[in-house]
N, C-alpha and C positions, 0 to 999 in steps of 0.2 A: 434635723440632721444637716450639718454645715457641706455642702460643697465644695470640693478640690477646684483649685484654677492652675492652669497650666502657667505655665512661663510668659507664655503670649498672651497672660491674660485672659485668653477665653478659657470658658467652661468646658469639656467635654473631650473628643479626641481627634487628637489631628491628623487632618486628611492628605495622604502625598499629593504629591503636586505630580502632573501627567509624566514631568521631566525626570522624577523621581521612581518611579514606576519604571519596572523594565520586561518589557513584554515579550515574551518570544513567538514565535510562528510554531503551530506544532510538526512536529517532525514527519517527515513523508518516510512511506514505506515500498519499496520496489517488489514486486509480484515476478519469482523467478521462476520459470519452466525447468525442469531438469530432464536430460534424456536417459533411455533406455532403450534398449535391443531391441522392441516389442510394441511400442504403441507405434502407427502409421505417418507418414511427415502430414498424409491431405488431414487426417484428423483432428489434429494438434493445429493447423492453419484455420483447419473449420473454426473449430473451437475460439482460437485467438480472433475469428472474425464475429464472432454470436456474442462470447463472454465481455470483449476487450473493445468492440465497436471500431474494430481495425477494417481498414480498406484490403484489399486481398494481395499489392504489392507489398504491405508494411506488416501481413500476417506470413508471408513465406519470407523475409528476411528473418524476423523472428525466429521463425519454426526452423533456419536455416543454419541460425547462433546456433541454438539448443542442437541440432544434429551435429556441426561442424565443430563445438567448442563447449556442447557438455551443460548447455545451461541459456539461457534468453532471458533476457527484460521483458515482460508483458506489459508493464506498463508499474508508471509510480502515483500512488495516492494516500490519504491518512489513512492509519494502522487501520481501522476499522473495517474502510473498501477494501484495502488490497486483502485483510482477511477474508472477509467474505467473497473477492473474486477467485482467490486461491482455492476456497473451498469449492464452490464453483465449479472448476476444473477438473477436483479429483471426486467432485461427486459424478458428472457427467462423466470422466472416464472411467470410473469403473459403471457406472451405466451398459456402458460398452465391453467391460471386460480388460479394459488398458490398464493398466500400471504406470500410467505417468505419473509424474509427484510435481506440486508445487509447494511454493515456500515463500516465504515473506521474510525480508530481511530492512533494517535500518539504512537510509538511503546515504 
């Protein structure tokens, strides 16, 4: 069986050049708190300090968005972590009987 040759002469397939390749970064996802009438501010801070490995001034700002404006950043990571810290969240709050909700959203 006779062998194709490229253009360039060689045999076989040709490999992009790195400059040719366009690589992206994969996309981050932000981990959002949402508030309710019902879950405690110290819980939600707790939480953001065990879950989120927040120091306790950067977990009552937080806990402070989400009361004052409905919603907080916990933090942003690839789609995977922030799902998995999201779940996190609402497995330990209802643990407790809260109704908080998290969500993950495109950063």
């Amino acid at each position: 069986m006779a062998s194709r040759k490229n253009k360039d002469g060689g045999g076989g397939t040709k490999l992009k050049s790195r400059d040719e390749e366009k690589l992206q970064r994969p996309r981050k996802y932000k981990v959002v708190l949402h508030n309710d009438d019902f879950t405690p501010m110290d819980f939600v801070a707790a939480l953001l300090i065990k879950v989120f490995n927040m120091n306790e001034q950067g977990a009552w700002n937080v806990t402070k968005s989400v009361h004052e404006k409905g919603r907080g950043i916990a933090g942003v990571y690839s789609k995977e972590v922030a799902e998995t810290k999201s779940g996190q969240v609402i497995q330990a709050a209802r643990a407790y009987g809260h109704p908080l909700k998290s969500s993950t959203e495109p950063e």
